[in-house]
N, C-alpha and C positions, 0 to 999 in steps of 0.2 A: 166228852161233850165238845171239844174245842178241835179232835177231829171231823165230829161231826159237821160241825159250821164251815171246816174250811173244804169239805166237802161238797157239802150243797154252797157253796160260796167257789168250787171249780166247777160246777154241775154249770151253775145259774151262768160262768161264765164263758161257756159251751156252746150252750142256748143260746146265749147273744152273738156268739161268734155265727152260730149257724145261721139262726136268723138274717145275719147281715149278707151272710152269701147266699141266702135263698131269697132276698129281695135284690140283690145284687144281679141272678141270673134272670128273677123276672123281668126287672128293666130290662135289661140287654133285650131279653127276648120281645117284650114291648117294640122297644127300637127297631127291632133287626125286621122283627114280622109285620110292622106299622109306618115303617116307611113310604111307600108306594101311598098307599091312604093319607099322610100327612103331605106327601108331594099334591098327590092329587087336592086337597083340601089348599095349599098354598095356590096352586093354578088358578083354582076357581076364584079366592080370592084376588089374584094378579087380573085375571080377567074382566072383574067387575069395574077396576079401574082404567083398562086397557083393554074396553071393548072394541066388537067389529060390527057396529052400527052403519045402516045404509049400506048393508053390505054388498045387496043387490046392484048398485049403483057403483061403487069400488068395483067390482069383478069384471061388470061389463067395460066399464072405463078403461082398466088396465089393461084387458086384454084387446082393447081400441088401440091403446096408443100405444103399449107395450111398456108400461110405467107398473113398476113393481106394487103389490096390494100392498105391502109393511111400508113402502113409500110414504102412499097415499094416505093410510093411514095415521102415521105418526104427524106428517102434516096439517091431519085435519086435527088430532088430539091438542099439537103444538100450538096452532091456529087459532081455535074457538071449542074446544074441549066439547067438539059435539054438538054443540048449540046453532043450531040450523038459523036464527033472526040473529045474530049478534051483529054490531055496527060498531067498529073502532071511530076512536076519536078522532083519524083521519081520514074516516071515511069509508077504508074497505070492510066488505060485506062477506056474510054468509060462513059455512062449516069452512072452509078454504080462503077466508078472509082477501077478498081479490077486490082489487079499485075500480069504480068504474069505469076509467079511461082505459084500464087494462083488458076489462070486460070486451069494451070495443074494440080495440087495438086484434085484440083474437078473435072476435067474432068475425072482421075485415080479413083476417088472415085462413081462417076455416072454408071448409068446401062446404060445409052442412046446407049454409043460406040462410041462417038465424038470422032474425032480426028481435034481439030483446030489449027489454028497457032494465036500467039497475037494477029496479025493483026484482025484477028475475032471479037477480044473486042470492036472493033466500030462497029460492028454490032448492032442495037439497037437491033433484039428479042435474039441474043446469048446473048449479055451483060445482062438483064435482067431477061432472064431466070438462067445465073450462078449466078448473083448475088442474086437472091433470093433464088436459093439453097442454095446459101453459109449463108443468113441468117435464113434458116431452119438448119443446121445444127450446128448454133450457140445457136438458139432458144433450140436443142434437148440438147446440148451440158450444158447450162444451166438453162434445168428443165425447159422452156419455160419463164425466167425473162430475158424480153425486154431488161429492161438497162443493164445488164451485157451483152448482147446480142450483143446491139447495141455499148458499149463500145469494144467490142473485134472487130470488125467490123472496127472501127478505131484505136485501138491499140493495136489487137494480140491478141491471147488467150492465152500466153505464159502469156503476163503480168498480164490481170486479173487474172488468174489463180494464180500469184504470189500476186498479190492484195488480195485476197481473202485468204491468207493463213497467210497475215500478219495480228495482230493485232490494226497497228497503222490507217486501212485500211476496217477491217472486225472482228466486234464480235465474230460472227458467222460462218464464211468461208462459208457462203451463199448466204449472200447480202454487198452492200460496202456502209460503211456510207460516205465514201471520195474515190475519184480521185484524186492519187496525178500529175498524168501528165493532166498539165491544156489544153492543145489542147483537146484531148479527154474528158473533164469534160465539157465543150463548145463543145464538138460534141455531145454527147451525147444531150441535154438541148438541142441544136437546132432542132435534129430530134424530138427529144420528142413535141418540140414545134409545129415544120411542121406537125406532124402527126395528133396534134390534130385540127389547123386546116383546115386540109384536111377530117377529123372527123365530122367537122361541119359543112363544108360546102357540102359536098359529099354525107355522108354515118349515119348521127344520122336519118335519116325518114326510112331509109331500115330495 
């Protein structure tokens, strides 16, 4: 009897051995054969948050001024997360959150022959279209380096410019080893973030 039990008591612990490596290989094989579908299902979800709205207006834009689409994108996510009516509390407007004065400053500088009023700034393809000018012209402005680019963009070109001249700021008056205004050193990092990505998820197979 007492062989008996420790019998079925090495049987039963057999079974359990087994069992554990045959759910052991089905995971794996889950894994191995469900990847590509789990990728694919995280995209989708990446995507819903880091959409390419207005896209129609993005493609033509960039490829006007020659301003990269993950640019322009992460700019507008940065910006006003889409929201075509949004009005900061200092006043700039629209998906590209651009100031009136700026508004005209570029329209005065453009060949087009616009003549808009603020109110235009919610327009999504005027907004889009200036504001990507306005970031070609920052791009040209500095020898095509993004992050100073993208820094002026949120905090002037008056000040980079002055950043860029200080030592405590810039080696070189080329590039900035530091931001000393943190808004901006945080706007910066976040587009740069958005952009890339929108990078990967969009634009690394084209």
């Amino acid at each position: 009897m007492a062989r008996y039990e420790e019998k079925k008591k090495n049987r039963g612990c057999c079974c359990s051995f087994f069992t554990f490596i045959l759910v052991a290989i089905v995971i794996l094989c889950l894994l191995f054969f469900c990847t590509d579908a789990l990728s694919g299902i995280k995209s989708k979800v990446m995507m819903h948050f880091y959409p390419k709205e207005y896209s129609e207006y993005v493609e033509e834009y960039s490829e006007k001024y020659d301003v990269e689409q993950s640019l322009i994108y992460a700019v507008i996510r940065t910006e006003s997360g889409f929201r075509a009516e949004v009005e900061s509390s200092a006043g700039a407007m629209g998906l590209m959150q651009i100031m009136p004065d700026t508004f005209d400053w570029l329209q005065s500088l453009s060949s087009n022959g616009d003549s808009y009023s603020k109110s235009d700034l919610l327009n999504p393809e005027i907004n889009i279209e200036y504001g990507t000018y306005y970031l070609r012209i920052l791009l040209d402005h500095y020898n095509d380096n993004e992050l100073l680019a993208v820094a002026a963009y949120n905090g002037g070109f008056a000040n980079v410019d002055s950043w860029l001249q200080d030592e405590r700021y810039s080696s070189d008056g080329i590039t900035l080893s530091d931001i000393p205004y943190n808004e901006t050193s945080q706007y910066v990092e976040r587009v740069e973030n958005t952009k890339q990505v929108y990078e990967t998820l969009y634009f690394d197979n084209n």
